[in-house]
C-alpha positions as CSV (number, residue, x, y, z in Angstrom):
1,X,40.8,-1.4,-1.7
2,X,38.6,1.7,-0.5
3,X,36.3,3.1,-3.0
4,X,33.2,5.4,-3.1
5,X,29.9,5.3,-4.9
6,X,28.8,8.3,-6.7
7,X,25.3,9.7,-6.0
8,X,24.0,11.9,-9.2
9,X,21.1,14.1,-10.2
10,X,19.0,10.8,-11.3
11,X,18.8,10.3,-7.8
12,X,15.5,12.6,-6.2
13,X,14.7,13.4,-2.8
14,X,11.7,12.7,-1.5
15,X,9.2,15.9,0.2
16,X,9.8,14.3,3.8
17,X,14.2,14.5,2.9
18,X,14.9,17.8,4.9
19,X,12.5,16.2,7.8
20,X,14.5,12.9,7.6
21,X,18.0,14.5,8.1
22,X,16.7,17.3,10.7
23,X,16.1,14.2,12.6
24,X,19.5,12.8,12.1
25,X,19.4,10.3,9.6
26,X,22.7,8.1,9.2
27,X,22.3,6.4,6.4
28,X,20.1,6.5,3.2
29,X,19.7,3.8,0.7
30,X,18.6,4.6,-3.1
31,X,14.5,3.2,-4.6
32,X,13.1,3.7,-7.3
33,X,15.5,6.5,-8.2
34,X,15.1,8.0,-5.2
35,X,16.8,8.8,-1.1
36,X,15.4,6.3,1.4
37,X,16.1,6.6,5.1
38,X,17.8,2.7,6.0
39,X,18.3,3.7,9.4
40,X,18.9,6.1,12.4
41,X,22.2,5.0,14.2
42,X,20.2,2.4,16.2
43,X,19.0,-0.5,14.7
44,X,18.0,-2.1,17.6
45,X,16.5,0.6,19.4
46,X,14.6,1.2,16.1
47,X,13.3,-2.8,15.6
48,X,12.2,-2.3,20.1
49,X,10.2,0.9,18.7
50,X,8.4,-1.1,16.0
51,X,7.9,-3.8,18.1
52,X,6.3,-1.8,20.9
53,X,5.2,1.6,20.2
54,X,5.3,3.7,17.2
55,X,7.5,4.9,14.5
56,X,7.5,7.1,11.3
57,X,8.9,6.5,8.1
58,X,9.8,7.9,5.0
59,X,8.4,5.9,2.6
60,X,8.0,8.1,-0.4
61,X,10.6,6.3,-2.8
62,X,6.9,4.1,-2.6
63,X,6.3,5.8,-5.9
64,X,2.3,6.0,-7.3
65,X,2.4,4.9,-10.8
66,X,-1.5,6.1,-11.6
67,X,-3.5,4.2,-14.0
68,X,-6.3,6.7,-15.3
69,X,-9.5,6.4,-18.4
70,X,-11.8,4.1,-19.9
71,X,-9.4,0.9,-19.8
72,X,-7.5,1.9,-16.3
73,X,-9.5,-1.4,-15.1
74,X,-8.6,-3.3,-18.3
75,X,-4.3,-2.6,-17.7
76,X,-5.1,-3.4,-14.2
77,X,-6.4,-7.0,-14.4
78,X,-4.0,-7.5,-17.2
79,X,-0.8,-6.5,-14.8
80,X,-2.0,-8.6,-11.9
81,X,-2.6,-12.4,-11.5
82,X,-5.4,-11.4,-9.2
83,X,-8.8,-11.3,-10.1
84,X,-9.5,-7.4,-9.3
85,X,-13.5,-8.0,-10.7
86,X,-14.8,-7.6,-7.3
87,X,-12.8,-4.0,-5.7
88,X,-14.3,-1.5,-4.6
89,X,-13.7,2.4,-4.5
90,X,-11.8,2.9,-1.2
91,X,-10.4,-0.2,-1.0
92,X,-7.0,-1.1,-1.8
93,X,-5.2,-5.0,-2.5
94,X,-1.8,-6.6,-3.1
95,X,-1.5,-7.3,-6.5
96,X,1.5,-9.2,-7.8
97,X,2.9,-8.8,-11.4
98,X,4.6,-11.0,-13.8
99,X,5.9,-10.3,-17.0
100,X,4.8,-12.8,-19.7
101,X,7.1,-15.6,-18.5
102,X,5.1,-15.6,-15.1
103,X,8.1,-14.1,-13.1
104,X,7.4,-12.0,-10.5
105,X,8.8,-8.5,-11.0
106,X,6.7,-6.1,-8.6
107,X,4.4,-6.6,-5.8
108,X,2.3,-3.3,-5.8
109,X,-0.2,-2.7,-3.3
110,X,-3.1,-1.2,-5.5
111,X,-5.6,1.7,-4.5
112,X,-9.1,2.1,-6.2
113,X,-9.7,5.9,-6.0
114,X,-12.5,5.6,-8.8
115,X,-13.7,3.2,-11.5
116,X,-11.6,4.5,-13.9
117,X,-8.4,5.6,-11.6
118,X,-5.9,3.4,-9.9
119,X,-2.8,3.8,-8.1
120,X,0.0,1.4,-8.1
121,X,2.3,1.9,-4.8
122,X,5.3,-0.1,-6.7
123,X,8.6,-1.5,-5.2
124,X,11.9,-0.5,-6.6
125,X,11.7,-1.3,-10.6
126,X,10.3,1.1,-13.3
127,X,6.5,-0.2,-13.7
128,X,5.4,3.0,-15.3
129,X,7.5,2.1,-18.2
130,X,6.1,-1.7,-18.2
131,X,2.6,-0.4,-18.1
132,X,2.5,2.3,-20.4
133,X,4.2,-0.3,-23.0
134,X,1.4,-2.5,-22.3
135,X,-1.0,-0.3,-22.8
136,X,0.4,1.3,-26.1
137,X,0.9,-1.9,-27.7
138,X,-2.4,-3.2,-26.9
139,X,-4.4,0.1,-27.9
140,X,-6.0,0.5,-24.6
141,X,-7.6,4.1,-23.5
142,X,-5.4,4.9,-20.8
143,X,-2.9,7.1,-19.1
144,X,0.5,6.3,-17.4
145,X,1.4,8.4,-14.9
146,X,3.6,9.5,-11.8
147,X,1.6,11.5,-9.6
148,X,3.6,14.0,-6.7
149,X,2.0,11.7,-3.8
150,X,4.5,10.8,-1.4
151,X,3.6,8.1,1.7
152,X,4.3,8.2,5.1
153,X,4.8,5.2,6.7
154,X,3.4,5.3,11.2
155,X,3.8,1.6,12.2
156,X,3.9,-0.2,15.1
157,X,1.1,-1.8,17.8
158,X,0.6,2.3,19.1
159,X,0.3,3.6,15.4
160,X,-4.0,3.3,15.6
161,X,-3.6,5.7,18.8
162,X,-1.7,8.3,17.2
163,X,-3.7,8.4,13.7
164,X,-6.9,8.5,15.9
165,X,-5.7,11.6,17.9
166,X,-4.8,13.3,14.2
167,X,-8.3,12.5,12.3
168,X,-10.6,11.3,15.1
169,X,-12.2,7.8,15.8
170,X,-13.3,7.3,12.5
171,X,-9.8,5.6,11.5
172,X,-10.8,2.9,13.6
173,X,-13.1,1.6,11.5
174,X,-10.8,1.5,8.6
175,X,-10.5,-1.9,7.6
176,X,-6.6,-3.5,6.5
177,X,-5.6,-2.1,3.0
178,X,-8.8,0.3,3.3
179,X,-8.2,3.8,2.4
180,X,-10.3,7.7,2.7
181,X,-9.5,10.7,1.1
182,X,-8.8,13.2,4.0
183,X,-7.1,16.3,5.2
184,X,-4.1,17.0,8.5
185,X,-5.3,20.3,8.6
186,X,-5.7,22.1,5.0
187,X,-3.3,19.4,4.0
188,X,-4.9,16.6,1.0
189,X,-3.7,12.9,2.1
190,X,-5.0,9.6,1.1
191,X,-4.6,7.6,4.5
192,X,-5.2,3.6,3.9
193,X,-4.6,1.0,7.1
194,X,-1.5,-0.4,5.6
195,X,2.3,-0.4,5.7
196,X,5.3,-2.9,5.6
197,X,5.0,-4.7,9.4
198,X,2.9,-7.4,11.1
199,X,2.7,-5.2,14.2
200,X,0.3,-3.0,12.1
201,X,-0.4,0.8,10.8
202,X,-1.0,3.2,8.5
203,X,0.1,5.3,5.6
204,X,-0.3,9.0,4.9
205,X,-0.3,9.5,1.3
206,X,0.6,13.5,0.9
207,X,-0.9,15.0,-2.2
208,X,0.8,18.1,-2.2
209,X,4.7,17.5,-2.3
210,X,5.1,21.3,-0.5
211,X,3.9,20.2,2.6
212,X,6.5,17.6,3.1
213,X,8.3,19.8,5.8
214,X,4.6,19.9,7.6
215,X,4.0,16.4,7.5
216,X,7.3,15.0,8.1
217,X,8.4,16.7,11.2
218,X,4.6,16.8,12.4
219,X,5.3,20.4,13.9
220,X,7.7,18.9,16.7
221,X,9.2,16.5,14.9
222,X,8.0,12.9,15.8
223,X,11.3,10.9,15.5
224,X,11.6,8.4,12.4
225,X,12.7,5.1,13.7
226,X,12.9,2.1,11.9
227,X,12.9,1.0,8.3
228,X,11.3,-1.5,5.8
229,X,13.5,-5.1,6.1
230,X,13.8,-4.3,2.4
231,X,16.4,-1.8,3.1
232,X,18.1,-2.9,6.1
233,X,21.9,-3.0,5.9
């Protein structure tokens, strides 16, 4: 039996999309409501990339679910099973949460941007709804929200050379889930040591959705090349 699956409006693109299929994207898989590039026609040309060089990835279905006021730090170590006591501003951790039979239902990696403002980069399940329940049923001081910052996965063992030739040798000292607010030009990122691969990288976390097209195709268009396991085919 042949059949097709519908794609509606629920499902966004992300500010890298127009990028992603300049480059000749052949398949996209849907996250957190959103396109994500699953791969490029070569798979295994894409895995020898990661393996020995560099690639780039969409990543932005990695949406920021931002934890802001008084009790941001409260919600947080109520989420997570880790103890967050001890984070600093700039510094980012994996934080896994359960729901309140101890099952696992996201694995955020969590970014400190000040005492009282979090980001959550979530997996694919709606944790902006889970924590603004939370935090309304509890009566904590503290704003839910989906901010337009979309990351950019560069990945691979040659990723450190090509972020140090964009913002200079400071990223060097950037130590793993660390993060600086910092500019590509007049462009706002967030770029934290990070990413989904052993082999090491970073990701650019755009702040200004417009600039997608700037980012993405780096003004020559560095190819896209392989994609998180999560959403191989």
């Amino acid at each position: 039996m042949t059949f097709q699956i519908g794609i509606g409006p629920n499902n966004r693109k992300s500010a890298y999309f127009d990028a992603t299929v300049a480059e000749g994207v052949a398949c996209f898989s849907v996250y957190n409501h959103m396109f994500i590039p699953a791969h490029f026609g070569d798979p295994e040309g894409e895995y020898d990339a990661l393996m020995n060089g560099v690639v780039m990835w969409d990543v932005a279905a990695q949406r920021q679910v931002e934890l802001s006021g008084p009790d941001a730090a409260r919600l947080i170590q109520y989420l997570t099973t880790r103890d967050m006591s001890k984070t600093r501003i700039g510094q980012g951790r994996y934080v896994p949460m359960c729901d309140h039979q101890g099952r696992l239902i996201n694995d955020p990696v969590l970014l400190m941007l000040a005492q009282d403002r979090y980001w959550l980069s979530i997996a694919d399940s709606d944790i902006a709804l889970w924590a603004s329940a939370i935090a309304a049923e509890r009566g904590w001081d503290v704003t839910v929200a989906e901010p337009h910052v979309s990351p950019l996965a560069v990945q691979g063992p040659k990723a450190e050379a090509v972020i140090t030739a964009l913002f200079g040798d400071w990223v060097r000292d950037l130590r793993y889930f660390g993060f600086k607010q910092t500019q590509l030009g007049d462009i706002p990122l967030v770029l934290a040591r990070s990413g989904w691969s052993k082999q090491g990288g970073f990701e650019l976390y755009l702040q200004d959705s417009s600039r997608g097209g700037a980012v993405g195709d780096g003004k020559g268009r560095r190819r896209a090349l392989w994609h998180p396991p999560r959403c191989a085919q």
